[in-house]
C-alpha positions, 0 to 999 in steps of 0.5 A: 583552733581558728578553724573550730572558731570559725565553724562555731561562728557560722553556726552563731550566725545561722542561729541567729539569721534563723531567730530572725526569721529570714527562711520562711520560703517553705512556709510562704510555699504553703501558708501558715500551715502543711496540709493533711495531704502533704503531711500524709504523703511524706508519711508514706514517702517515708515509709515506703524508704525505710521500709526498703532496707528491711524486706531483705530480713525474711528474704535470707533463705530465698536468696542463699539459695538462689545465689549459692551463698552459705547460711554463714555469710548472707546474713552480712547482707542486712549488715552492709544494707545497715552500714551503708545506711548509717553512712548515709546519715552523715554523708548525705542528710546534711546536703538538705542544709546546703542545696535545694531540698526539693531536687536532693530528695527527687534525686535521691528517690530516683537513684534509689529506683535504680538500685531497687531495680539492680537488687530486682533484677540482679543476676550474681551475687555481687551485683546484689550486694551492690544494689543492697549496698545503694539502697541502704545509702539513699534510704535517709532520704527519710530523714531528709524528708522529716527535716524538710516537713519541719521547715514546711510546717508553721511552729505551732504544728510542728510537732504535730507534722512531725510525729505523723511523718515519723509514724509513717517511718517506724509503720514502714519498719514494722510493715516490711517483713510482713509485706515482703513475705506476702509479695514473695509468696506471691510471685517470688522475691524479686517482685519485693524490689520491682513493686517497690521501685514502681510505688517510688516512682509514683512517689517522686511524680507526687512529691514533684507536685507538691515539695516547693522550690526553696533555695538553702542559706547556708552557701558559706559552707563547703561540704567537708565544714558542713560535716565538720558542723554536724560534730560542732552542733553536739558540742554547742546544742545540750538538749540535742546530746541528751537526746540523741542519748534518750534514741540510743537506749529507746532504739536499743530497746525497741530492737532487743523486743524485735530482732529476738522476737521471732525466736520463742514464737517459732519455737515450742511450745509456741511454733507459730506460722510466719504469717501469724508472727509477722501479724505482731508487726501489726500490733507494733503499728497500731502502738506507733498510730497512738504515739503521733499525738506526742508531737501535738503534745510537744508542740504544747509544752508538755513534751518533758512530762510525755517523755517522762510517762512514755518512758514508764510505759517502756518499762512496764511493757517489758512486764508483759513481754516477759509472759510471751509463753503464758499469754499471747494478749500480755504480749501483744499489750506489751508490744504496743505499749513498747511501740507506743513508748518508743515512737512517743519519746521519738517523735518529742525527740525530734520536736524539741532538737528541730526547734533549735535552729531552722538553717541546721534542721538536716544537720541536727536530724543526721546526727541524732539518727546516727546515735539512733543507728547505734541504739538499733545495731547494739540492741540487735547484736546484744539480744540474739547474744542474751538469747542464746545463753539465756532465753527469752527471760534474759531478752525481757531482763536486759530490755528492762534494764536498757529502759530503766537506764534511760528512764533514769537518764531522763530523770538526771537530765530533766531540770537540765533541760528545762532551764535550756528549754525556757 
């Protein structure tokens, strides 16, 4: 019990050191405000990392035959990338409260170099399940990277900073499956891993130019307190459990649509080609491109009512994905809107829960991306499930119900978060 008081009074203490604006080193690195340039090269660093744990998705068949796996058993492959990455998430984004931020970063794009050229290069199937494994663990770097843009930017834009960062993660997302199966047509799978571990390195000698060497103040913690302090934000930040909430049900929806998509495009009537289904990834990026100016809205005060629509739009779109059969331009309205609604609440998400304490930014960003792992990894599991027994139309249905439990949800938490918010 004197433990968890003692932890609750180190946070107080940050608080209270950040209300008195003690850290303000990133933003003297820069001036009042992050440029254009560094805020799109953290979009595109973000990416770029994300993007990593997704090239493998389309990649299954190439790389059970060329390691003798069975069908039943290399699917565990996008398994270990995800469990890894959601250990990540708690392991090592809160290492950007305790240590120098800009050799964290560095440091861990250049480990997952390595373990890019491990997957690219790997002669058996254990050292390319290692490499997965590695590549999962260092992509929250991405998360790193969205903590530290908040400290960059001034308050005024941080919204703003951090929607554009953030679109450069769900675009990276969307963006893998297509690149990966160009690039394999072109030259074969392991150029997938080989041009990406060459496009990070040109990365790292970009971010080595402009991150700003900014000493962290949390020195008081060890990193088992600093784990420990990742729980004891939950239990002292409401706004942060609301929603960390609102990511779960919004990521669960976004990969109910994506993970079971495939499916009824591939099969009659529809049988579309790869490339062509994989163009619907591009729909999803132009709804993600829209939903950046929900940080500036944020950043304005209307971050509640932006919710509140996106969560609508949500709604709605699982409308039009539901005439996937009937109409080809319903759906790709469907998918960005859905794409647009989810990026939006998550890009609000993430300005109000970075606002409330600068010492614990990373800490805050960890915990809520592990409720985000959640959302995703039920959403996958559940929508294959639906559809297996009941088609496309119980896909759409269980995607409309999850949107409306969170619109819902919103609405039962609205005033709740006013009153933290004045």
């Amino acid at each position: 019990m004197e433990e968890v008081k003692e932890k609750v009074a180190v946070e107080a203490d940050i608080r209270a050191n950040s209300s008195r604006g003690m850290f303000t080193a990133a933003n003297s690195v820069h001036g009042s405000s992050m440029s254009r340039y560094v805020t799109l090269l953290f979009a595109a660093v973000c990416g770029m990392s994300v993007a990593n744990i997704y090239f493998a998705q389309p990649l299954l068949d190439n790389l059970s035959s060329e390691f003798g796996i069975d069908y039943s058993t290399i699917g565990i492959l996008i398994t270990i990338t995800q469990i890894f990455y959601a250990a990540g998430l708690l392991l090592l984004v809160p290492l950007g409260d305790l240590l120098n931020q800009r050799r964290l970063i560095i440091g861990q794009m250049l480990l997952s170099i390595i373990a890019l050229v491990i997957v690219g290069t790997a002669s058996s199937s254990t050292a390319l399940f290692v490499g997965m494994a590695l590549v999962g663990l260092l992509a929250v770097v991405t998360q790193t990277l969205v903590a530290f843009a908040a400290t960059m930017a001034a308050p005024a834009e941080r919204g703003r900073v951090v929607g554009m960062v953030t679109s450069g993660i769900v675009i990276g997302i969307l963006l893998a499956r297509t690149i990966s199966g160009i690039l394999t047509d072109m030259a074969g799978w392991r150029s997938v891993y080989l041009v990406s571990a060459t496009l990070m390195l040109l990365m790292v000698c970009a971010l080595f130019r402009v991150l700003p060497n900014v000493e962290r103040g949390v020195k008081s913690l060890s990193y088992p307190q600093l784990l420990r302090s990742v729980f004891i934000l939950f239990a002292q930040e409401r706004i942060l459990r609301i929603r960390a909430i609102l990511a779960l049900l919004i990521f669960a929806a976004f990969s109910i649509l994506w993970t079971s998509l495939v499916l009824p495009l591939s099969a009659p009537p529809l049988s579309l080609s790869h490339t062509a289904i994989g163009a619907f990834g591009l729909a999803g990026v132009a709804g993600a491109l829209a939903a950046a100016r929900a940080g500036k809205l944020a950043d304005q005060g209307y971050g509640q009512r932006t919710t509140g629509v996106a969560l609508i739009l949500l709604l709605i779109s699982w409308l039009l994905i539901s005439y996937i059969e009937h109409s080809l331009l319903a759906l790709v309205i469907g998918v960005v809107l859905l794409d647009l609604a989810v990026q939006a609440v998550h890009v609000t998400n993430q300005s109000m829960i970075l606002a409330l304490s600068t010492e614990a930014r990373s800490r805050i960003t960890a915990g809520y991306m592990i409720f985000y792992s959640i959302g995703s990894a039920i959403g996958s599991i559940a929508s294959t499930q639906i559809y297996a027994h009941y088609g496309w139309g119980g896909v759409c249905l269980l995607g409309a119900f999850v949107s409306a439990l969170a619109l819902l949800f919103w609405a039962m938490t609205r005033s709740a978060t006013a009153a933290v918010l004045k």
